[in-house]
C-alpha positions in Angstrom: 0.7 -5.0 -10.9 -2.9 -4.8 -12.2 -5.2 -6.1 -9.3 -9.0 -6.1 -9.9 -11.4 -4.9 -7.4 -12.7 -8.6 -7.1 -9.4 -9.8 -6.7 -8.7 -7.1 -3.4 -12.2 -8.1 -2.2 -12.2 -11.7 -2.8 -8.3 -12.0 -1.2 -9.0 -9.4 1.4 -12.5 -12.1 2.5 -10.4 -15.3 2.2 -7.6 -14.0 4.0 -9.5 -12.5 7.0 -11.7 -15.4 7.3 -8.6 -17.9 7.6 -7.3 -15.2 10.3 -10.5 -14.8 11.6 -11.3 -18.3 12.0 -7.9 -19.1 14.1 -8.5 -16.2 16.5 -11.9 -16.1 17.6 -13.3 -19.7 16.4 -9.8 -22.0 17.7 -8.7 -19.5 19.7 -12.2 -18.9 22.0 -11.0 -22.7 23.4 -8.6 -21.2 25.9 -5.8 -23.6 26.6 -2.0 -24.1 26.2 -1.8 -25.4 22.9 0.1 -29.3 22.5 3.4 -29.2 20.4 1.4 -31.1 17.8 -1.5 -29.1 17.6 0.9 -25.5 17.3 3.1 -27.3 15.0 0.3 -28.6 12.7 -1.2 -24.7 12.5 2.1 -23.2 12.0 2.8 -25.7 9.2 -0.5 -24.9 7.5 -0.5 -21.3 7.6 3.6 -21.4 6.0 2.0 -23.7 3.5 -0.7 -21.7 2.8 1.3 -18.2 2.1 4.2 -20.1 -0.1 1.0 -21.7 -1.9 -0.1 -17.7 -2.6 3.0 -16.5 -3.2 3.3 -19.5 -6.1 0.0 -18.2 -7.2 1.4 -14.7 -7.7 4.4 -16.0 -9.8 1.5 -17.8 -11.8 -0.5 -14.9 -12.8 1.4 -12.2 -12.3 5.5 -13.4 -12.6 8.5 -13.9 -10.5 9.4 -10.2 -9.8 6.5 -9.7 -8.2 6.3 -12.9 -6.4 9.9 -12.1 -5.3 8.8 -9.0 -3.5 5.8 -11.2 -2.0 8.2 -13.8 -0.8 10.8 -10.6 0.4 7.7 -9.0 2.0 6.8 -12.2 3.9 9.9 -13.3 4.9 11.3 -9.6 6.6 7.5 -9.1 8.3 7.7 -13.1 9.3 11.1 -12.1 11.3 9.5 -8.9 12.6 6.7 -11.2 14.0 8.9 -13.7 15.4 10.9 -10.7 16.7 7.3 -9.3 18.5 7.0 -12.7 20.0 10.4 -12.6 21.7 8.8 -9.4 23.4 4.9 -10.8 24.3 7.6 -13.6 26.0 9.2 -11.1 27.9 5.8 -9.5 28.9 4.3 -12.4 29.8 7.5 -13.3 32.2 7.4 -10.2 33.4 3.7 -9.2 34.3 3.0 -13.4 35.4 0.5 -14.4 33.0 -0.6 -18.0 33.5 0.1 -20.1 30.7 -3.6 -20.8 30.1 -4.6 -17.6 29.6 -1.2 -16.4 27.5 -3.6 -17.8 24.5 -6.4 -14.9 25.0 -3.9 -12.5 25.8 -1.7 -13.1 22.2 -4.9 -13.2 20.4 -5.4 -9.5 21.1 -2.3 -8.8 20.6 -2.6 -10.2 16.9 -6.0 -8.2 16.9 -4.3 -5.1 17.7 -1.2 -5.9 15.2 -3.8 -6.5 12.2 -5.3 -2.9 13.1 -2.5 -0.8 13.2 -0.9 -2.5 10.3 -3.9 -2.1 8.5 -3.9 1.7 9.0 -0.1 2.4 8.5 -0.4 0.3 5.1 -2.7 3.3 4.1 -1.2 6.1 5.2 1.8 4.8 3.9 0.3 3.7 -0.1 -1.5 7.2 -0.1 2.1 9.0 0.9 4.1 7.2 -1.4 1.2 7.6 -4.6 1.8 11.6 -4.1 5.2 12.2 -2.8 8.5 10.4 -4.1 10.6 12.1 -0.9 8.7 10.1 1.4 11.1 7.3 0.6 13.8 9.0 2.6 11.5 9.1 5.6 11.0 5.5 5.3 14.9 4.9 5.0 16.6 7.2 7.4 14.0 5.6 9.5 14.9 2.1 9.0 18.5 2.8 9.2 17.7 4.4 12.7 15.6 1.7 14.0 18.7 -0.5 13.0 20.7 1.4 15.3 18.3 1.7 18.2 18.2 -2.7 17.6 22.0 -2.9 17.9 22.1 -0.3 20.9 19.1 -2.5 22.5 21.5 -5.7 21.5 23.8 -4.1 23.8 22.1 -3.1 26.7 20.0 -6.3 27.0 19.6 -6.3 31.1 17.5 -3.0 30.2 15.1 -4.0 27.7 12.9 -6.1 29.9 11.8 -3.4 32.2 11.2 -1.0 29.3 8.9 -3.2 27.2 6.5 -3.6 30.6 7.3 0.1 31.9 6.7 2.8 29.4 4.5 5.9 29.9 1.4 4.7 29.0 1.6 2.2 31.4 2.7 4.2 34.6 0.0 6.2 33.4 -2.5 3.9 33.9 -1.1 2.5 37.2 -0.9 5.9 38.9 -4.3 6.8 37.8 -6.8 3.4 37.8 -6.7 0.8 41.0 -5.9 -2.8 40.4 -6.9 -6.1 41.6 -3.8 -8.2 42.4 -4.3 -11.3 40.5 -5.7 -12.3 37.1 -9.7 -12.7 37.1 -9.7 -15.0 34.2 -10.2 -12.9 30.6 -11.7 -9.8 32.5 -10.6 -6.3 32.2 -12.4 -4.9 34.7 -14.2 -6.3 38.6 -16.3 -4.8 40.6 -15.4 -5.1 44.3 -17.0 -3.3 47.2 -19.1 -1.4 44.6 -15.5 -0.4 43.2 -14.3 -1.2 39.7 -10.8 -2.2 39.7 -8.9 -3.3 36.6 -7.1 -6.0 36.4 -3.7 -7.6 35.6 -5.2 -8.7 32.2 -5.7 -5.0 31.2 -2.0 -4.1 31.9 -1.2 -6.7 29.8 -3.2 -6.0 26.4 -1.8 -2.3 27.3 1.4 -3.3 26.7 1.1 -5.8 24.0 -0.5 -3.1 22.2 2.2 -0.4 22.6 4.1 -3.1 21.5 2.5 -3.5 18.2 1.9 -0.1 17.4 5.9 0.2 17.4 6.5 -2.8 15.5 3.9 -1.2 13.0 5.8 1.5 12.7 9.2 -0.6 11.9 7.6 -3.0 9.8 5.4 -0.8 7.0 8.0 1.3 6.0 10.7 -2.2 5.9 8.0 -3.7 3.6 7.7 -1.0 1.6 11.3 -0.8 0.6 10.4 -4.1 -0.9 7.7 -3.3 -3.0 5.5 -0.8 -3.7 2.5 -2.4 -4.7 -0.3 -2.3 -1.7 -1.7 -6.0 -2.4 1.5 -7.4 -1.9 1.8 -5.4 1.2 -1.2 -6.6 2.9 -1.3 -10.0 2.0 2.2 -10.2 3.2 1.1 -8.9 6.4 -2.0 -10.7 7.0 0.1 -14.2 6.0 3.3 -13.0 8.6 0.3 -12.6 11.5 -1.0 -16.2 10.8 -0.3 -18.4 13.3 1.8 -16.3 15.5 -0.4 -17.5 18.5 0.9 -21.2 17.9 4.3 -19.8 17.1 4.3 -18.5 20.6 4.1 -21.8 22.3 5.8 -24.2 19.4 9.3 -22.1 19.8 8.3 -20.7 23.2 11.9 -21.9 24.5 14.1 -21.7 21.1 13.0 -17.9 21.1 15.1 -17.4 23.9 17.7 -19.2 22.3 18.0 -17.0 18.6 20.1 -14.5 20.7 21.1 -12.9 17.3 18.0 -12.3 15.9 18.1 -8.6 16.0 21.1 -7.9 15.3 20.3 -10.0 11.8 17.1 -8.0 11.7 19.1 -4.8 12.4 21.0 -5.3 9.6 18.2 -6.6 7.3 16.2 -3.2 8.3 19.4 -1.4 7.6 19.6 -2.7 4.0 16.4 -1.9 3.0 16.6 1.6 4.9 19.5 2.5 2.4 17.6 0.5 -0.3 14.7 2.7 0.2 17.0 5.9 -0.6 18.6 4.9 -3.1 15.3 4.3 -4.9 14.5 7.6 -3.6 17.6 9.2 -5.2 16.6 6.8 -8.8 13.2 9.2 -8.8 15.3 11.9 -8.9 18.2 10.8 -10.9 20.6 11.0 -8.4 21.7 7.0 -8.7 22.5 7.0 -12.1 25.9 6.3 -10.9 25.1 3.4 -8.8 24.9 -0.4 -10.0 21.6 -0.7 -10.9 20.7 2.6 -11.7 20.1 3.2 -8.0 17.5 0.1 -8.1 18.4 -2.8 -6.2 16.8 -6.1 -7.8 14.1 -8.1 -5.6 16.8 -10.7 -6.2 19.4 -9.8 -4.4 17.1 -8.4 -1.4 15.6 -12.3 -1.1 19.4 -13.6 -1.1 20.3 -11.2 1.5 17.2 -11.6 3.5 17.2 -15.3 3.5 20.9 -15.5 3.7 20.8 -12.8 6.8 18.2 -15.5 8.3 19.6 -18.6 7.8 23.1 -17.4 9.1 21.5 -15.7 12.1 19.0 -19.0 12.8 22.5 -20.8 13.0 25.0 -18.6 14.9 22.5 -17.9 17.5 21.5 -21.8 18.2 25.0 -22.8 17.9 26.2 -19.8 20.7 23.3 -21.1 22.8 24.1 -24.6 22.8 27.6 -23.7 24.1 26.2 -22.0 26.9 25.3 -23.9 30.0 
């Protein structure tokens, strides 16, 4: 895919202006968004990156617009995925609801950054060395496993996404006030500065991001290789998470399957990733495909993995009590 340097500059503008303009122009207002107002935004921003994604098909054809649309779709679930754990530390460390907007702001702040910087480590790592796919796929396939083992052990995971070792760190070492002091980090009291609730929280949501980073580059990059399509379907997946949060606030809780489909969509594109490794080297020739799954059948699996997910989980939650 030949992409112009006006093209990466003009997209790269557009696309963190839109982002920009959501979190610190709408977002500054801080409130509990209505269901209209977070499904309006939502709707928009999916509008806006199938409207792109059409645009690639346009100019540049439908293989490449497939591996958009496969992009966007696995880092959308990864999002959604993120948000079922900002849910869990917002339950957990008692964020009010009006200041849960600030908070998930950051947090898509934070996202953006280490995307940002794992998207070029990993283009500059896959330009020199063709072995790095096997990295990127033995590490998917793992972080499959660690999903279904997590699946499993649910009654653990909510104390380990608000308790890991940066943050005892910073509760041993740094006094805290006891409640929230509105957006601030930091208070001085009795010529003491104390930190405050709101810091342990962007802690976490951070720690939180930089290990969804880490899942979600390499998963995108089994997709497709090309870095325009990778950032672009990261930017559009972070677009309008913070309504997301709110809009589906309760069906979250309810898509009780979710990783276990992501698990498995993570696993497919972990051994897609080696195979494509093994077609560099010649080592597939024996596979269908040479070794080269089609973008085609990673959308059907990724949408079909989805859709039956989506459904299984809301129709086992609306036989529970």
């Amino acid at each position: 895919m030949d992409v112009h340097l006006y093209t990466w500059v003009i997209t790269a503008i557009v696309l963190i202006a839109v982002l920009g303009l959501d979190v610190f122009v709408i977002g500054r207002n801080v409130h509990e968004p209505s269901m209209r107002e977070a499904g309006i935004a939502v709707t928009v921003f999916v509008a806006l990156a199938v409207i792109f994604g059409l645009g690639v098909w346009a100019t540049a054809g439908s293989a490449y617009a497939g591996e958009f649309f496969a992009g966007w779709l696995t880092e959308y679930s990864l999002s959604v995925d993120n948000l079922f754990i900002f849910l869990i530390i917002m339950g957990k460390l008692g964020v009010p609801r009006h200041l849960q907007q600030y908070a998930l702001t950051i947090g898509i702040i934070l996202a953006l950054v280490f995307r940002a910087v794992f998207i070029a480590v990993g283009a500059a790592a896959i330009s020199r060395f063709s072995w790095v796919f096997f990295i990127f796929g033995a590490f998917l396939v793992y972080t499959a496993a660690k999903l279904v083992a997590d699946y499993r052990n649910h009654g653990d995971e909510e104390d380990e996404v608000t308790e890991n070792a940066l943050m005892r760190f910073v509760n041993r070492r740094f006094p805290s006030t006891d409640d929230f002091e509105g957006r601030a980090l930091t208070v001085v009291r009795d010529g003491k500065r104390l930190i405050t609730p709101m810091l342990f929280v962007i802690i976490a949501l951070g720690s939180t991001d930089l290990l969804f980073a880490l899942d979600s580059i390499p998963a995108i990059y089994g997709l497709t290789q090309e870095p325009y399509l990778v950032f672009t379907a990261n930017v559009f997946a972070l677009m309008g998470l913070r309504q997301l949060y709110f809009l589906i606030g309760g069906l979250l809780q309810r898509l009780i399957y979710l990783s276990l489909g992501l698990s498995f969509i993570l696993a497919f594109i972990g051994v897609k990733l080696v195979l494509h490794a093994m077609h560099e080297y010649h080592w597939a020739d024996w596979a269908p495909f040479g070794g080269e799954i089609p973008i085609w059948l990673s959308l059907t699996v990724i949408i079909g993995t989805l859709v039956v997910t989506t459904v299984a989980s809301l129709a086992a939650s609306a036989r529970k009590p």
